[in-house]
C-alpha positions as CSV (number, residue, x, y, z in Angstrom):
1,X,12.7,-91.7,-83.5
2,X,14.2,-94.7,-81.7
3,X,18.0,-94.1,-82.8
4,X,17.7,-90.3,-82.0
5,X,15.8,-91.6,-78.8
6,X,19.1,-93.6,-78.0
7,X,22.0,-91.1,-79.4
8,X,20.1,-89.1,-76.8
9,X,20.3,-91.2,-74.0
10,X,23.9,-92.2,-74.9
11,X,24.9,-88.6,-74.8
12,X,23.2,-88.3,-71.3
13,X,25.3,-90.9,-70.2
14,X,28.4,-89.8,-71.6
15,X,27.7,-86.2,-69.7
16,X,26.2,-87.6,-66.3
17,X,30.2,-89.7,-66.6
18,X,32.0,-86.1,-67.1
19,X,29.6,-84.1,-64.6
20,X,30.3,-86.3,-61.9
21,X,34.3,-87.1,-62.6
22,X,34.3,-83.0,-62.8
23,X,32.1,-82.1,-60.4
24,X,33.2,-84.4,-57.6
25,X,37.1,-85.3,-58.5
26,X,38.3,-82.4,-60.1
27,X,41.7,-83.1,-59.3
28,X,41.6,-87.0,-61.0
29,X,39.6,-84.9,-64.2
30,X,42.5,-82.7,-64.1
31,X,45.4,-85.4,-64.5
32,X,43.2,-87.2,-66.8
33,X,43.7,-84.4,-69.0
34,X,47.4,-84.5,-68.0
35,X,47.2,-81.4,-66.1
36,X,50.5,-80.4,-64.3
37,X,50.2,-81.4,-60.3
38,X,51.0,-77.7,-59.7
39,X,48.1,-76.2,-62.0
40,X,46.5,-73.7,-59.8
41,X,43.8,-74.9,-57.5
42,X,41.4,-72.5,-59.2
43,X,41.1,-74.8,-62.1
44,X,39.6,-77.1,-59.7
45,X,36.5,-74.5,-59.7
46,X,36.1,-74.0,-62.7
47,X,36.2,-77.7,-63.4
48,X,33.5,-78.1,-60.4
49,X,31.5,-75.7,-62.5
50,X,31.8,-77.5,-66.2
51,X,30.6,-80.3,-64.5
52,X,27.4,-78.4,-62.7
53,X,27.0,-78.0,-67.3
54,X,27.5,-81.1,-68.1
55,X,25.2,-82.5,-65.3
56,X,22.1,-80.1,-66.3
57,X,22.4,-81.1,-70.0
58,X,22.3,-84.6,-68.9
59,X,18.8,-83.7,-67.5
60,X,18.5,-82.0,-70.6
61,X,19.3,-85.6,-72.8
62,X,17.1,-87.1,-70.9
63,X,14.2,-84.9,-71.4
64,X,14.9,-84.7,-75.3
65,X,14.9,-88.4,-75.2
66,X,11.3,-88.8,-73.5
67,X,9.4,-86.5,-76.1
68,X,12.2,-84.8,-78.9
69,X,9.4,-82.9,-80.5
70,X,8.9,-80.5,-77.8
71,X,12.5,-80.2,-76.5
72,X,14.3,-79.4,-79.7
73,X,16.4,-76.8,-78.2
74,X,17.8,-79.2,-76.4
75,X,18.9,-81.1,-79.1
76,X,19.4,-78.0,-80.7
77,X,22.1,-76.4,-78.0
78,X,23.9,-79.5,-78.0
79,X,24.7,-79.6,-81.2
80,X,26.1,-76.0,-81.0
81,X,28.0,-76.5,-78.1
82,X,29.9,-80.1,-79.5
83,X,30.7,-77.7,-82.7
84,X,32.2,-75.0,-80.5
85,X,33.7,-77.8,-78.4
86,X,35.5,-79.2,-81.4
87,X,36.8,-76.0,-83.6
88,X,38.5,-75.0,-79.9
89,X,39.8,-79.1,-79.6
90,X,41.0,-78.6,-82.8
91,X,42.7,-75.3,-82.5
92,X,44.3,-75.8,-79.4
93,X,45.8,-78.7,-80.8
94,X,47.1,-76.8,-83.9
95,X,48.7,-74.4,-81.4
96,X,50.6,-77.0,-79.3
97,X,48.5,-76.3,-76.1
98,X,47.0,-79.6,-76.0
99,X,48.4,-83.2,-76.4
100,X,46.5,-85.5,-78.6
101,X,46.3,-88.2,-76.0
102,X,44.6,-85.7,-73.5
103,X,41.6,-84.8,-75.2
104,X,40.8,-88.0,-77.9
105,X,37.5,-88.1,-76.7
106,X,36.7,-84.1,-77.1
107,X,37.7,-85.0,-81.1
108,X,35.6,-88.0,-81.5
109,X,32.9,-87.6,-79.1
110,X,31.7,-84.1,-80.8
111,X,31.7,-85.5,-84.4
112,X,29.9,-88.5,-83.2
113,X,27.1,-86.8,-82.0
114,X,26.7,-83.5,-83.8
115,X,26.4,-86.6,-86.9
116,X,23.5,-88.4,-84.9
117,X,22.1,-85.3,-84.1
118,X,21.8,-84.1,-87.2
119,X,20.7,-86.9,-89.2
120,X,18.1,-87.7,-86.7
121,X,16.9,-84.4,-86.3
122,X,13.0,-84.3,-85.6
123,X,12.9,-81.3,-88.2
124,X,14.9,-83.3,-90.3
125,X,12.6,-86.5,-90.2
């Protein structure tokens, strides 16, 4: 349990560091991604919201982390959303919408831990 008990924390980490870039500099998270300086100010909400996600499965990391046997759907909806993540990384990259150097992390990251998550599973062990 100790390597899922730190892929766990890790991934907290890694989403506490996106919930706050998006939730409180959506603008910097937007060039970051090399967004245009005249993409609609909109896309600043909806990045505030992502964030608001990424903040509450954070939380949700953190839980997991203190006792993975009772919160497995944590774990669980994690790894679903990092595999829906990554097929849409993937396929707006096929389709030109995205340049590589934008979103490097959104095709490493998701492999990284859907791999950790999965081997260390606590059905799996």
């Amino acid at each position: 349990m100790r390597s899922l008990r730190f892929t766990l924390r890790f991934i907290a980490i890694v989403q506490f560091f996106f919930g706050i870039l998006f939730t409180f500099a959506p603008a910097t998270a937007g060039g970051l991604l090399g967004l245009e300086p005249a993409a609609p100010a909109w896309v600043h909400w909806l990045f505030v919201m992502m964030g608001a996600r990424f903040l509450g499965y954070g939380v949700g990391m953190l839980a997991a982390a203190r006792d993975p046997l009772s919160h497995q759907s944590w774990i669980n909806t994690m790894i679903g959303i990092q595999v829906i993540d990554w097929v849409a990384t993937v396929g707006f990259l096929l389709a030109g919408d995205l340049p590589v150097g934008s979103v490097a992390s959104a095709l490493i990251l998701p492999l990284v831990f859907v791999g950790a998550l999965t081997w260390w599973h606590p059905r799996r062990l």
